[in-house]
MARVEX-272302 format. One line per 5 residues: number of its first residue (from 1); their letters; for each residue x, y, z of C-alpha. Coordinates in nm, 4 decimals. Layout:
<recs>
NUM) a) X/Y/Z ~ ... .
</recs>
This chain:
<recs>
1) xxxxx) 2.3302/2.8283/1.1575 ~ 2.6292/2.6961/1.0472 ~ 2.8491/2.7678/0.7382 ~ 3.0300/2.5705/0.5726 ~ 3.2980/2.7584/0.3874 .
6) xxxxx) 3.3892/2.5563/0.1343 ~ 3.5804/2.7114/-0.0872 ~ 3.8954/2.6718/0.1033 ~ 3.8527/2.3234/0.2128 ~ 4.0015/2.0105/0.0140 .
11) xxxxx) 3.6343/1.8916/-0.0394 ~ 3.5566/2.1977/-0.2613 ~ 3.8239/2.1750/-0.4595 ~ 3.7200/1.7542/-0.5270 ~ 3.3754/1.8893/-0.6185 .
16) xxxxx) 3.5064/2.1717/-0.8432 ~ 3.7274/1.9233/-1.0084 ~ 3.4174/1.6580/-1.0564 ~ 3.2118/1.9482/-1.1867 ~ 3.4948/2.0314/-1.4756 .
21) xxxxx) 3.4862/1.7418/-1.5926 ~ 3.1478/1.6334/-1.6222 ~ 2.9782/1.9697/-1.6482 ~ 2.9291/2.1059/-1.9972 ~ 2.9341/2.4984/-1.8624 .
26) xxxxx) 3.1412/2.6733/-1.6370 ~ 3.1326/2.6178/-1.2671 ~ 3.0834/2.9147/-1.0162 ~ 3.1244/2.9572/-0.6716 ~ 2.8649/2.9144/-0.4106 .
31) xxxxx) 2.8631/2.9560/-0.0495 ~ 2.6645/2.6432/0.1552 ~ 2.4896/2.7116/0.4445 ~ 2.3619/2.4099/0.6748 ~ 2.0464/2.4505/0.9064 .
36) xxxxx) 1.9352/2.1972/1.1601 ~ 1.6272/2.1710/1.4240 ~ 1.6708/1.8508/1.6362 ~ 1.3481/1.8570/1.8685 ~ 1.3610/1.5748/2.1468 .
41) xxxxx) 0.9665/1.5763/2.2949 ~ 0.8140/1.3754/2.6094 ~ 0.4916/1.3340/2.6785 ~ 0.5865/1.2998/3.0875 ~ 0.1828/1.2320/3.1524 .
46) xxxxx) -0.1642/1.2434/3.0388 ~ -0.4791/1.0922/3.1662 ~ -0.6398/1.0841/2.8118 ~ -0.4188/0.9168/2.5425 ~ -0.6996/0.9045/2.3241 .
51) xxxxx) -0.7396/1.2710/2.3102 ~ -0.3850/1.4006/2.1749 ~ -0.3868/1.1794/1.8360 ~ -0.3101/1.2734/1.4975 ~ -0.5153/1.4522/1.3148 .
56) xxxxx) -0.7711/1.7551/1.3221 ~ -0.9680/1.5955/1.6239 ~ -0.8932/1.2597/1.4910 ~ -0.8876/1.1525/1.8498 ~ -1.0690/1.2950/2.1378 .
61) xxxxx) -1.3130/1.0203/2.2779 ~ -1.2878/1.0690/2.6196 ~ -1.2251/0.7411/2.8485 ~ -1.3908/0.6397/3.1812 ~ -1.0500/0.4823/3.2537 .
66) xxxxx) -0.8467/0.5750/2.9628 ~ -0.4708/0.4342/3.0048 ~ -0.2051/0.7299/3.0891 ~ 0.0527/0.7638/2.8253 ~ 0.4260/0.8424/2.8448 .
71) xxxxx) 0.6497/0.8662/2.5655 ~ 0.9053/1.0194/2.4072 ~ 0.9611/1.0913/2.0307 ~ 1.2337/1.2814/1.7913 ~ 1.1446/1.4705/1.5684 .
76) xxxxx) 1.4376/1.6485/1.3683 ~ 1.4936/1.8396/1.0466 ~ 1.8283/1.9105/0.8543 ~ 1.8151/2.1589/0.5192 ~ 2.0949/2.2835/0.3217 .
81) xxxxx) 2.1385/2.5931/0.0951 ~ 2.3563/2.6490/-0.1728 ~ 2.3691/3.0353/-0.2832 ~ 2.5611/3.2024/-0.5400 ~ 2.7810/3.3987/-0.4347 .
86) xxxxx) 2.6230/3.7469/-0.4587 ~ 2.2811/3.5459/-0.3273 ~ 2.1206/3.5773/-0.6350 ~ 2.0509/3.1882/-0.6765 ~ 1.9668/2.9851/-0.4257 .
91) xxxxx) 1.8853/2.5949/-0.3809 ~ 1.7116/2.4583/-0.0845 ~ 1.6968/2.1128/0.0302 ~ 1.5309/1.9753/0.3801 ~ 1.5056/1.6155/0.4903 .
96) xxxxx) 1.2911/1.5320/0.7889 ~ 1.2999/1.2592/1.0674 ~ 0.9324/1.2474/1.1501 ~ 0.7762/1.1333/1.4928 ~ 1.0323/0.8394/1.5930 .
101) xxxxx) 0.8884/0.7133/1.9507 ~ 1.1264/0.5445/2.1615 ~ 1.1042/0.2145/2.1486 ~ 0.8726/0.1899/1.8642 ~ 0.9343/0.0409/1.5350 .
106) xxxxx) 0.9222/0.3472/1.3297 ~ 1.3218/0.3078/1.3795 ~ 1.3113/0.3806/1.7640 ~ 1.3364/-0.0037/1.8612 ~ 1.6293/-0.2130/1.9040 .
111) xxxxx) 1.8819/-0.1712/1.6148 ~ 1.7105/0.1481/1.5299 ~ 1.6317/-0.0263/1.1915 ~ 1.2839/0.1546/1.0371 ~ 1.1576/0.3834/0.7249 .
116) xxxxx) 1.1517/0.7522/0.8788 ~ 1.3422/1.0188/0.6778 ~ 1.1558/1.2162/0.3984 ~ 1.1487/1.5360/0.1621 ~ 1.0098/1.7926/0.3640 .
121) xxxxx) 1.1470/2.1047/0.1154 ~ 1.3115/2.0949/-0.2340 ~ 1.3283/2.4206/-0.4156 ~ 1.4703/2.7160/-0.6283 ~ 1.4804/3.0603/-0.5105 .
126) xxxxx) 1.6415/3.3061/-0.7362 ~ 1.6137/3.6881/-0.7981 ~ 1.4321/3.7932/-1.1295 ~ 1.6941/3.9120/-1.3382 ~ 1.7651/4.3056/-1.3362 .
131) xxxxx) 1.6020/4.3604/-1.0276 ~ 1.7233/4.3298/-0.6459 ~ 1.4301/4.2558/-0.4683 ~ 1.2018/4.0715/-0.6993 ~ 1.2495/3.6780/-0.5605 .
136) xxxxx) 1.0605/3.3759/-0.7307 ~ 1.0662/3.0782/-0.5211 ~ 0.9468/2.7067/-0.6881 ~ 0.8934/2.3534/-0.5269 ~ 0.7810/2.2151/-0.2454 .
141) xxxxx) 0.8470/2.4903/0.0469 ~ 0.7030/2.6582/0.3141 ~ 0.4049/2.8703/0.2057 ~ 0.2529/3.1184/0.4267 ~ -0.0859/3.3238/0.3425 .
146) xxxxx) -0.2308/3.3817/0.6891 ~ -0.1335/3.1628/0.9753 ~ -0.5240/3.1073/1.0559 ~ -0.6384/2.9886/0.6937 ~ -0.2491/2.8204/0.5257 .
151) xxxxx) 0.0266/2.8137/0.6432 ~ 0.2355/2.4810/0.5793 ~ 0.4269/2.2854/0.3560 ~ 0.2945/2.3101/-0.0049 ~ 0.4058/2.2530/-0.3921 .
156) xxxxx) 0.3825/2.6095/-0.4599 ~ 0.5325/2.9010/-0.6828 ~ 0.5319/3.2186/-0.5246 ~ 0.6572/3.5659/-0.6112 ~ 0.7926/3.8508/-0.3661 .
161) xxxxx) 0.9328/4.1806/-0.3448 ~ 0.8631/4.5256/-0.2734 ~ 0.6576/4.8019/-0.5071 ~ 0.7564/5.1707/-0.5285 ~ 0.5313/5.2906/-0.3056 .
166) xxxxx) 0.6625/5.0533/-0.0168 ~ 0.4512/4.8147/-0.0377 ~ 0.5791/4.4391/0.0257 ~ 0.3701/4.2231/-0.1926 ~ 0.3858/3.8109/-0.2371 .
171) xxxxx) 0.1911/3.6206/-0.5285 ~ 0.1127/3.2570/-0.4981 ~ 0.0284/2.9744/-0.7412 ~ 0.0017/2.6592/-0.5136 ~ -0.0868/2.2643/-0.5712 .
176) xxxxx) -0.2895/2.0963/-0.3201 ~ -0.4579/1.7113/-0.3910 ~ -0.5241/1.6446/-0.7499 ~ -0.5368/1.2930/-0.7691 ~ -0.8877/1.1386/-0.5938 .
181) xxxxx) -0.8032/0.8381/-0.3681 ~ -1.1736/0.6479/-0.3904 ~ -1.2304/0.3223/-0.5670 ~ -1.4845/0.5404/-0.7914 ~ -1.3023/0.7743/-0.8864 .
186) xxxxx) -1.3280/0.9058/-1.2771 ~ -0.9806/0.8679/-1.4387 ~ -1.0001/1.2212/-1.5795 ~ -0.9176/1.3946/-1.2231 ~ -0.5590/1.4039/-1.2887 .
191) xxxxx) -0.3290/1.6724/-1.3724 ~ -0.4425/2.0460/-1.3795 ~ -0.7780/1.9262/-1.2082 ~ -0.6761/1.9468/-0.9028 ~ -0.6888/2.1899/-0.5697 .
196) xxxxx) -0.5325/2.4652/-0.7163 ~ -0.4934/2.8156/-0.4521 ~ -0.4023/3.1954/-0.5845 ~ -0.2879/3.4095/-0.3212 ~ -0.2090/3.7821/-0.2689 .
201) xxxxx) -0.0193/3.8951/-0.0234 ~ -0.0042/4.2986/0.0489 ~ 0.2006/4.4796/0.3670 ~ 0.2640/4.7851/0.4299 ~ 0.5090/4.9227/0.7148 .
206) xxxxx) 0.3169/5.2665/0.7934 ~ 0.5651/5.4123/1.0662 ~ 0.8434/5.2082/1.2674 ~ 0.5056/5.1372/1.4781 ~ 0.2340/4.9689/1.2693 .
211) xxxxx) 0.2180/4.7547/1.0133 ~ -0.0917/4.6943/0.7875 ~ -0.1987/4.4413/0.5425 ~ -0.4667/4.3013/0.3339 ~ -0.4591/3.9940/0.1261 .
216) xxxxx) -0.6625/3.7305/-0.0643 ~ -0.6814/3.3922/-0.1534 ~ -0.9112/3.2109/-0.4119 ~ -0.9097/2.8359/-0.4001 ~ -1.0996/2.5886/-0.6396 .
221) xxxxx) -1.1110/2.2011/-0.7220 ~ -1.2895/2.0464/-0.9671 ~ -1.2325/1.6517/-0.9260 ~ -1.5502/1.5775/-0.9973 ~ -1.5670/1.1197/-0.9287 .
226) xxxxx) -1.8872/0.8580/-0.9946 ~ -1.9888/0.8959/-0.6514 ~ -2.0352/1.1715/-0.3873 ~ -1.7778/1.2331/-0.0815 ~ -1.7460/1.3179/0.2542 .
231) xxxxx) -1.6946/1.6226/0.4786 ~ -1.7234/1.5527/0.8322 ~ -1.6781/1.7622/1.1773 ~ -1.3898/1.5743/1.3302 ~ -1.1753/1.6325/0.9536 .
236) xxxxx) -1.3300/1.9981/0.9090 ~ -1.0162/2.0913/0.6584 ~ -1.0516/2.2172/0.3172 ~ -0.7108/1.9652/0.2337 ~ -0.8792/1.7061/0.3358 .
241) xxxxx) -1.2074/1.7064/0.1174 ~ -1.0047/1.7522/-0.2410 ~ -1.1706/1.4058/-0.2863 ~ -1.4500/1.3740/-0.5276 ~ -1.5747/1.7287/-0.4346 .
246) xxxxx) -1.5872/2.0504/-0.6445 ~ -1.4935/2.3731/-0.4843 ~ -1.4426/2.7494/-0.5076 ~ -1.3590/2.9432/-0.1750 ~ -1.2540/3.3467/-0.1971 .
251) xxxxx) -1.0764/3.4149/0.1372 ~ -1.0464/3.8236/0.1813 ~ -0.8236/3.9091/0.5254 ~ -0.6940/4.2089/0.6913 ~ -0.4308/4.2798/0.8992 .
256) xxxxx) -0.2182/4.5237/1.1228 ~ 0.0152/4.4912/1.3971 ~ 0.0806/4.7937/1.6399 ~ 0.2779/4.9052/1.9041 ~ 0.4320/5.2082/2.1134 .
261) xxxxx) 0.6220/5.2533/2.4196 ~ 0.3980/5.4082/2.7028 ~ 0.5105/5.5079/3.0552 ~ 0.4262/5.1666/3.1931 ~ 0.5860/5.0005/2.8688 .
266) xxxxx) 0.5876/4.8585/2.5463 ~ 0.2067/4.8846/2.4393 ~ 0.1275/4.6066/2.1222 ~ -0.1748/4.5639/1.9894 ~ -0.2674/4.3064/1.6596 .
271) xxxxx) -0.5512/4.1961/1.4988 ~ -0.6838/4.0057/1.2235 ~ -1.0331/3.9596/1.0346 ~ -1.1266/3.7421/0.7648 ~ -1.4144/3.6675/0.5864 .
276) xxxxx) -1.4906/3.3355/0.3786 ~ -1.7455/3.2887/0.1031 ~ -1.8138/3.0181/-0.1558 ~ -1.9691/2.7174/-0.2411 ~ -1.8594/2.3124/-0.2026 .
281) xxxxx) -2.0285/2.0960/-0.4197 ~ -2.0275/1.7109/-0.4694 ~ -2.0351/1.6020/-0.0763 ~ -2.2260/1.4668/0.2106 ~ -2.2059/1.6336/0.5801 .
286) xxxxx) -2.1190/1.3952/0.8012 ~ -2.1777/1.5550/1.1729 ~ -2.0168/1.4409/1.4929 ~ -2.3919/1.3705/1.6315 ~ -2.7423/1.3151/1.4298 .
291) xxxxx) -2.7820/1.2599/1.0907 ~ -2.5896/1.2411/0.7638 ~ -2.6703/1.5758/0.5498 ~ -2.8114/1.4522/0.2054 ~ -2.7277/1.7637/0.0291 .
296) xxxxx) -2.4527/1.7700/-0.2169 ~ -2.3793/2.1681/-0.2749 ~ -2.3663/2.4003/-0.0005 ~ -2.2857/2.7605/0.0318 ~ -2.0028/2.8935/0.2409 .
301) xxxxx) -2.0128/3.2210/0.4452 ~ -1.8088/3.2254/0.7232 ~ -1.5874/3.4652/0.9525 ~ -1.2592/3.4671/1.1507 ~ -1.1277/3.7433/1.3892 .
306) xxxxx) -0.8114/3.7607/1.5950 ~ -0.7183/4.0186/1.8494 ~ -0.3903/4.0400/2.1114 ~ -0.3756/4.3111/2.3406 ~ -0.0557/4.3324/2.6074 .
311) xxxxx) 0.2287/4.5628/2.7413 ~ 0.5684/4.4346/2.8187 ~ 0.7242/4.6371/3.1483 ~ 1.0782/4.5228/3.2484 ~ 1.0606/4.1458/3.2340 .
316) xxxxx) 0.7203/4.0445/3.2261 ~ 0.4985/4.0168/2.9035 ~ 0.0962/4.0333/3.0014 ~ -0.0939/3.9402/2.6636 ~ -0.4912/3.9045/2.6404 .
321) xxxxx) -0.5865/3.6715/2.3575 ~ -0.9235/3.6982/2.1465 ~ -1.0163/3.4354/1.8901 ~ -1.3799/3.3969/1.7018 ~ -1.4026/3.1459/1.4468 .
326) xxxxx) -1.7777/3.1299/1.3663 ~ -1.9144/2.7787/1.3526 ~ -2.2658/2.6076/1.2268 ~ -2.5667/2.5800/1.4222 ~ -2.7596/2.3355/1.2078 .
331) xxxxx) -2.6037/2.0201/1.0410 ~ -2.9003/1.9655/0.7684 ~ -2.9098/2.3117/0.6094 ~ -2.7381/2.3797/0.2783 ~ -2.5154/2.6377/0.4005 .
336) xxxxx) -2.1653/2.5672/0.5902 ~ -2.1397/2.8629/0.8282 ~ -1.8178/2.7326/1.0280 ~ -1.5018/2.8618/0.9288 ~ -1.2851/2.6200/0.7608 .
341) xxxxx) -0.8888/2.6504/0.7146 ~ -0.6781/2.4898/0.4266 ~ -0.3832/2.3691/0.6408 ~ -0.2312/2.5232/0.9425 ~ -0.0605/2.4870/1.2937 .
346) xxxxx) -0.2072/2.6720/1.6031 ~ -0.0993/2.7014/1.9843 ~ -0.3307/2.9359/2.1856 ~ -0.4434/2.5489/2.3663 ~ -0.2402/2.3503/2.5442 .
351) xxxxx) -0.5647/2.0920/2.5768 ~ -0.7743/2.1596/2.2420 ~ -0.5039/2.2729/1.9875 ~ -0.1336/2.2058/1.9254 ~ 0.1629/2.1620/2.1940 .
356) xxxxx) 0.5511/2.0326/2.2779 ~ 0.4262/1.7059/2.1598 ~ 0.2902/1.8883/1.8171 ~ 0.2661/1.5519/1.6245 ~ 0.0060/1.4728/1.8745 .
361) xxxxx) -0.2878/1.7124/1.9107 ~ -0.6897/1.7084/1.9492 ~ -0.6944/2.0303/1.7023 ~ -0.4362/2.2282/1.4694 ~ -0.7493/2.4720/1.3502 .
366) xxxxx) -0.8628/2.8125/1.5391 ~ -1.1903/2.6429/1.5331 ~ -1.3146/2.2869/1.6768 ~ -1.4951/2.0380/1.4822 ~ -1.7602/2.2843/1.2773 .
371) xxxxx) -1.8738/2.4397/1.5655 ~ -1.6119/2.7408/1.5655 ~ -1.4690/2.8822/1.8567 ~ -1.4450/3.1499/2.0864 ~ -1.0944/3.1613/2.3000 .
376) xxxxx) -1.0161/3.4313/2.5571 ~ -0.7129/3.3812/2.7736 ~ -0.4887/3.5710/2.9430 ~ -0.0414/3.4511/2.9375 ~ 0.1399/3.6405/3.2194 .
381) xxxxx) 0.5459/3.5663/3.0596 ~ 0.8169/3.6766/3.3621 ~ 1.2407/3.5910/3.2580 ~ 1.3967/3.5393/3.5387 ~ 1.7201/3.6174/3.4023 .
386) xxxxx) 1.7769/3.6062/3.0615 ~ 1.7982/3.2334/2.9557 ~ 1.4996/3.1509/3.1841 ~ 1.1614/3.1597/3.1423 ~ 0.8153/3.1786/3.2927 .
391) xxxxx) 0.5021/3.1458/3.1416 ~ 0.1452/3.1486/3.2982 ~ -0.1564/3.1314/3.1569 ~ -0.5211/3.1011/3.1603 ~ -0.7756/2.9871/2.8997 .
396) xxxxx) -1.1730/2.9834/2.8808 ~ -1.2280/2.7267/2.5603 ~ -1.5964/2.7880/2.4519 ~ -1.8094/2.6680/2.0903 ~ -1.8988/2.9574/1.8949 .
401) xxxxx) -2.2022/2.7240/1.8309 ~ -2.3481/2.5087/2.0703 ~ -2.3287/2.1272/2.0365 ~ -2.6094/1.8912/2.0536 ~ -2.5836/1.6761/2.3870 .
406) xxxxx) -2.6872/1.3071/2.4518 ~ -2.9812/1.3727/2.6677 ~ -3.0757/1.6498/2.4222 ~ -2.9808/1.9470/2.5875 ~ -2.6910/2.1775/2.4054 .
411) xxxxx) -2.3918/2.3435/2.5244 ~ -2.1307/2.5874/2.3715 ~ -1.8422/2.5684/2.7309 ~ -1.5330/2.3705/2.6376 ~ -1.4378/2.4637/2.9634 .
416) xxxxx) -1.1207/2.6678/3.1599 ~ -0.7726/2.5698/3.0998 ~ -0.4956/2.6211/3.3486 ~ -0.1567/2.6052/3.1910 ~ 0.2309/2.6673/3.2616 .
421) xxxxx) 0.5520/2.6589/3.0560 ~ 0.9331/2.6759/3.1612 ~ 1.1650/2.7327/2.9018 ~ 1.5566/2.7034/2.9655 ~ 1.9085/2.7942/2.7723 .
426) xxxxx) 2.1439/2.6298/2.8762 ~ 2.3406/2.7394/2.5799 ~ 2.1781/2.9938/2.3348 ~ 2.0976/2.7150/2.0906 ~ 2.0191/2.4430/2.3251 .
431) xxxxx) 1.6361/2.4595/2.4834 ~ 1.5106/2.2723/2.7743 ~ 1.1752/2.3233/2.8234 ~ 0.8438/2.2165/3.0029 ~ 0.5429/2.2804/3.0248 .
436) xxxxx) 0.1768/2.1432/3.2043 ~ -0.2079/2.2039/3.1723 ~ -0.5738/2.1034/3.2952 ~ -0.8834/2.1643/3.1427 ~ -1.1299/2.1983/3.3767 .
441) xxxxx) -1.4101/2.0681/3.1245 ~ -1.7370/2.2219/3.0362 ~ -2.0699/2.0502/2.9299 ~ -2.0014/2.0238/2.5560 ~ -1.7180/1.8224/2.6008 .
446) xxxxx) -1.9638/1.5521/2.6887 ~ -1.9966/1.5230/2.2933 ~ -1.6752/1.4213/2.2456 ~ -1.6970/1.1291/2.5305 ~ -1.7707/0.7535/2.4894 .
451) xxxxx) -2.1039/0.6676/2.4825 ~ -2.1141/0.5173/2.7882 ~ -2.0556/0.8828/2.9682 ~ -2.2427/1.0858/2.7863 ~ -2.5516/1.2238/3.0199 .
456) xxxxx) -2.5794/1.5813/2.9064 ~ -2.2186/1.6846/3.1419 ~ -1.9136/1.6658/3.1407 ~ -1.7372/1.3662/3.3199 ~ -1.3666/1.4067/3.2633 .
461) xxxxx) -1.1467/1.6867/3.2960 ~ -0.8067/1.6639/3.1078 ~ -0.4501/1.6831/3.2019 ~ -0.1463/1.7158/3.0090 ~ 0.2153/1.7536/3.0479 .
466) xxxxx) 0.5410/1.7361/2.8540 ~ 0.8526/1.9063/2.7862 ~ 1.1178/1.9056/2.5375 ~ 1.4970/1.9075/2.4489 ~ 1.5717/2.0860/2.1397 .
471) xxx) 1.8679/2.2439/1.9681 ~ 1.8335/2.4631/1.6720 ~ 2.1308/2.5499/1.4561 .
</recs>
């Protein structure tokens, strides 16, 4: 983080004197702060280009002879706050430079000429008067209800502090799509129509060793278009079916997050459970394999739950993962039984969900396509010294539900993962990292190859590796 202490510089006094003259009130002070993440990302090798695209499994057709990729790509973000000085006010501003790939015309070609910077926050965050820890935050800014159902970027007004009793609390009015894109859509989806999401957020710190939460989130659209649209298993997001649907979701999670030190170390233990219920109305089910689903309303009843057990002795970190997303077992029912998140950004995969090269992934969900999931893996993390280190770790990727195969046999193994990270600081705020993995595939990947492989196994395993450069200030 750097400061920028303006107040005593010749620029400060320039503003000041603009201000006084074309300001109708009184000027006062403000401190400026100035944040940046500059995150330089290679993509050293894959075998499968096809499989790390954009999007929530927007990619992953597997190749007989699918051309290796190399790349690299910036991706940095700069944001600037102005505070009052006894922090009461604050303004927030962050631009973004967004996925430049060298050599690319984005603005990585020659003359470096190219589109690429854009809003990425914009808001107010002030304390309600009379009170010290009573914030309200407004405009587009990072919103955060559970990291496995929303956690993003969002047009959003949310309220925090802390009650009497000790309890933190956060409320949340947030804006999703409400404006349909289709060529049939009714001109009277516009304005307080839309995808509109009420959170509550409650946390409580126990002892100094657990915390404990519980919170809820109701979401509803009602853009209701002459036509009928389209939910499908490779875009299984609830941001990304605001189009011509009609919706009303109730999200109810718990929380906690434990630890103590034991004779062989630090003991942690966290877990979370969520449970989903609610109807979507106005759509088609589009599934990877068979059949379009005719129905246009279908009942949602789903569950999530999250569990990390590990002990940190001396320099090593051992964590077991556990993640159950459930997923649907038949495509033509009425009812949607596969977990669905709004918008969110997850990392137990290196092969199936997000990595370094996070613009480019198969999967950002704890689930994959509407089948759900069911992750175990085990991270071994050893530092060497410490600005070094060394991270192991193993991964058995499996369906929650099985998939339909091409010779009509089903399968629920994604298959075991094999993965490795390096991480390096040169200087505290400088990182140079790397980091490799192979899936060793299982049978229901065979749904996600071409045609031309699909037999009922799988025919290609995947390999990835990349690394980074990134400096955070």
């Amino acid at each position: 983080m750097k400061q920028l202490k303006l107040k005593r510089s010749p620029l400060y006094l320039a503003i000041l004197g603009a201000a006084a003259v074309y300001a109708p009130n009184p000027v006062m002070a403000a401190e400026f702060d100035f944040h940046g993440d500059m995150n330089n990302r290679f993509q050293a090798y894959t075998n499968q280009r096809d499989w790390f695209r954009t999007g929530n499994s927007g990619g992953g057709t597997l190749k007989d002879s699918d051309p290796t990729e190399t790349y690299g790509e910036m991706k940095y973000r700069f944001w600037f706050t102005a505070a009052s000085d006894d922090g009461m006010v604050k303004g927030v501003y962050a631009t973004e430079i967004g996925g430049i790939r060298f050599g690319e015309g984005s603005g990585g070609d020659f003359s470096g000429d190219g589109v690429n910077v854009e809003t990425r926050w914009a808001y107010v965050d002030f304390a309600l008067p009379d009170t010290v820890d009573q914030r309200l935050k407004i405009g587009l800014q990072p919103v955060s209800v559970n990291a496995n159902v929303w956690n993003e970027t969002a047009t959003a007004v949310v309220l925090t502090g802390k009650l009497q009793s000790g309890i933190d609390y956060q409320l949340l009015w947030g804006r999703g799509d409400s404006t349909n894109e289709g060529a049939n859509d009714s001109p009277e989806d516009e304005g307080w129509d839309g995808a509109d999401n009420f959170a509550l957020n409650l946390d409580k710190h126990f002892s100094p060793n657990l915390n404990a939460g519980i919170f809820y989130l109701y979401q509803m659209n009602n853009q209701v278009a002459e036509g009928v649209g389209e939910i499908n298993s490779r875009n299984y997001e609830l941001k990304l079916i605001a189009d011509n649907s009609e919706y009303s979701v109730s999200n109810l999670g718990a929380t906690f997050d434990y630890n103590r030190e034991t004779s062989a170390g630090r003991l942690f233990l966290k877990g979370t459970a969520i449970a989903q219920t609610g109807t979507i109305e106005g759509v088609n089910f589009n599934p990877i394999n068979g059949a379009v689903n005719p129905n246009t309303s279908y009942d949602l009843s789903t569950f999530l739950g999250r569990g990390e057990l590990g002990l940190q002795f001396g320099p090593n970190t051992v964590t077991y993962t556990m993640v159950y997303a459930s997923g649907d077992s038949n495509e033509q029912d009425s009812n949607f039984d596969a977990f669905i998140s709004t918008d969110v950004d997850l990392t137990d995969s290196m092969i199936f969900q997000e990595n370094f090269t996070d613009d480019d992934y198969f999967a950002e969900t704890p689930y994959i396509l509407d089948k759900g999931y069911f992750l175990n893996k085990i991270q071994l993390d050893h530092k060497v010294r410490p600005n070094l280190k060394l991270s192991g770790m193993l991964v058995y990727n499996r369906l929650a539900e099985a998939i339909t195969l091409a010779d009509g046999s089903s399968s629920k193994d994604l298959g075991l993962e094999f993965g490795g990270r390096v991480s390096y600081l040169p200087y505290p705020s400088l990182e140079i990292a790397a980091e490799a993995a192979y899936l060793l595939a299982g049978d229901a990947v065979d749904a996600l190859e071409e045609g031309a492989l699909q037999n009922g196994q799988s025919d290609k395993d995947i390999v990835h590796v990349a690394g980074r450069v990134r400096y955070k200030f």
